[in-house]
C-alpha positions as CSV (number, residue, x, y, z in Angstrom):
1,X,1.2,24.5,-19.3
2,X,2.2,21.2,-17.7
3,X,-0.7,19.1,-16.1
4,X,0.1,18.7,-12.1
5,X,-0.8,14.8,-11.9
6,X,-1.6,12.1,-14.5
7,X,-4.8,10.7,-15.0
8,X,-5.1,6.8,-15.0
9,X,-8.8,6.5,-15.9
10,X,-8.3,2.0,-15.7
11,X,-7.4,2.2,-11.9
12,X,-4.6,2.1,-10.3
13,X,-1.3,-0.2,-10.2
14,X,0.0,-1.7,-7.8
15,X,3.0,0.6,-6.7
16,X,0.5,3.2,-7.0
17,X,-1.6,1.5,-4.2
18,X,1.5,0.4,-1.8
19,X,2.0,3.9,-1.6
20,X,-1.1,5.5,-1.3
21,X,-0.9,8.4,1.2
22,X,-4.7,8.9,0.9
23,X,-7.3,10.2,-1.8
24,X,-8.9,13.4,-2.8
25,X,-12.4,12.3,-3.7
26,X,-12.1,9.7,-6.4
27,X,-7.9,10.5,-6.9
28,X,-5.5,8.6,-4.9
29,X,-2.4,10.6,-3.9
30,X,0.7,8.7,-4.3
31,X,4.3,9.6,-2.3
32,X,6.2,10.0,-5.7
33,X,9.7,9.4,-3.8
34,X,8.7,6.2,-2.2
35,X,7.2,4.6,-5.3
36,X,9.9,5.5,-7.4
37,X,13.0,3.9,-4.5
38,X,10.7,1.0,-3.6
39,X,8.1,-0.1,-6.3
40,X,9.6,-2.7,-7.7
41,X,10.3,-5.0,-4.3
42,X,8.4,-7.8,-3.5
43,X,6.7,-8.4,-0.3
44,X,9.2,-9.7,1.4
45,X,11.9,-7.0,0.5
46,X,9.2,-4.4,2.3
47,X,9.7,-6.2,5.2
48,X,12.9,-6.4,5.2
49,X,13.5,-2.3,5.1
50,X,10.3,-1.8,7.6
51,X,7.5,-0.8,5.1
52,X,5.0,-2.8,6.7
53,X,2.0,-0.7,5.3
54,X,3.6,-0.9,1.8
55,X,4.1,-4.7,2.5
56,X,0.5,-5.4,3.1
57,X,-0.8,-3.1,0.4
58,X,0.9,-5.4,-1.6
59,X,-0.3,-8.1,-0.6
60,X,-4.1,-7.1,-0.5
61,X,-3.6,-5.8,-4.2
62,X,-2.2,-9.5,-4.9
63,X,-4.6,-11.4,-3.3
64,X,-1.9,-13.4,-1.1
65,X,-3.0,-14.7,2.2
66,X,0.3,-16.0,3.3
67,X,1.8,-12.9,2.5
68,X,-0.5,-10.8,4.8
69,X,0.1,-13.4,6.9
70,X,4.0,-12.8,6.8
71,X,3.5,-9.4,7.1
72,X,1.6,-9.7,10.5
73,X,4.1,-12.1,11.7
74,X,7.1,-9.6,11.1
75,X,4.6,-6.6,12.5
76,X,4.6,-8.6,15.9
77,X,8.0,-9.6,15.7
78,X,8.6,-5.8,16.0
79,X,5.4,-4.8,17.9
80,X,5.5,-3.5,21.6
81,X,1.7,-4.6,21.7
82,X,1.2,-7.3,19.0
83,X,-2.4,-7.8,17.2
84,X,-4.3,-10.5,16.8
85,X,-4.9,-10.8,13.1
86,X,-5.0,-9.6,9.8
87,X,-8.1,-7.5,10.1
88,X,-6.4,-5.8,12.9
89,X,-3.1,-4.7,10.8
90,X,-5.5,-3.4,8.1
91,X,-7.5,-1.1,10.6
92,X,-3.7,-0.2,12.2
93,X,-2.9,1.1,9.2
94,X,-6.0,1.8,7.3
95,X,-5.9,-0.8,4.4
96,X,-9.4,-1.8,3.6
97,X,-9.0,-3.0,0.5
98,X,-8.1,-2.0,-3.4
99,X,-10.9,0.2,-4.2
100,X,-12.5,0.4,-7.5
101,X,-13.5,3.9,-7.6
102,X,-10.0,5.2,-7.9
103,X,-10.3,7.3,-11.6
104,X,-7.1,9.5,-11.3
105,X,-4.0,9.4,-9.9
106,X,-1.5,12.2,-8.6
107,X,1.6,11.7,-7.6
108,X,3.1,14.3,-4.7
C-alpha cells in the first residue's frame, strides 16, 4: 500500500515553502508540478516568469531584504494599483512568514 504524501518531521525546505498552496492542520500542501518545473530558480528567475508569490516565499525563507524588496519593485512595475511596502505584498498574498509548526508535508 503506497503512503499518499511524505512526511518531513525537520520542517520544511525551501521549494517546499515557495510553493505552499496552504496547510492541513500542521501539514503544508505543496503544488507537486510547480516545485518540480521551478524549485531550483533563484529569486530573480521567479520574477522573471511572473511567480511573484513564489519569489517572495523565497526570499522570506532566506532572510533577504533586498530580495523582497526586488520582488515589490517588479510587483509594482506590473501592478494596476501598486502597494506601499513589503508588509503589504505579504498580506496580498498571504506570506506571513516560515512557520515552525509545519511536521508533514504532502505534495498534490
Amino acid at each position: 500500500m503506497k503512503i499518499p504524501f511524505r512526511r518531513r518531521p525537520r520542517g520544511f525546505s525551501r521549494a517546499d515553502f515557495m510553493f505552499t498552496i496552504g496547510y492541513r492542520g500542521s501539514v503544508a500542501m505543496v503544488d507537486r508540478t510547480a516545485r518540480r518545473r521551478c524549485a531550483r530558480l533563484s529569486c530573480r528567475q521567479l520574477l522573471e516568469r511572473g511567480l511573484y508569490k513564489a519569489a517572495l516565499c523565497a526570499a522570506e525563507y532566506d532572510g533577504d531584504d533586498q530580495a523582497q524588496q526586488a520582488v515589490l519593485a517588479s510587483y509594482n512595475a506590473e501592478a494596476v494599483v501598486p502597494l506601499a511596502g513589503v508588509d503589504e505584498l505579504r498580506v496580498r498574498f498571504g506570506v506571513f512568514g516560515v512557520p515552525d509548526t509545519v511536521t508533514g508535508v504532502e505534495r498534490v
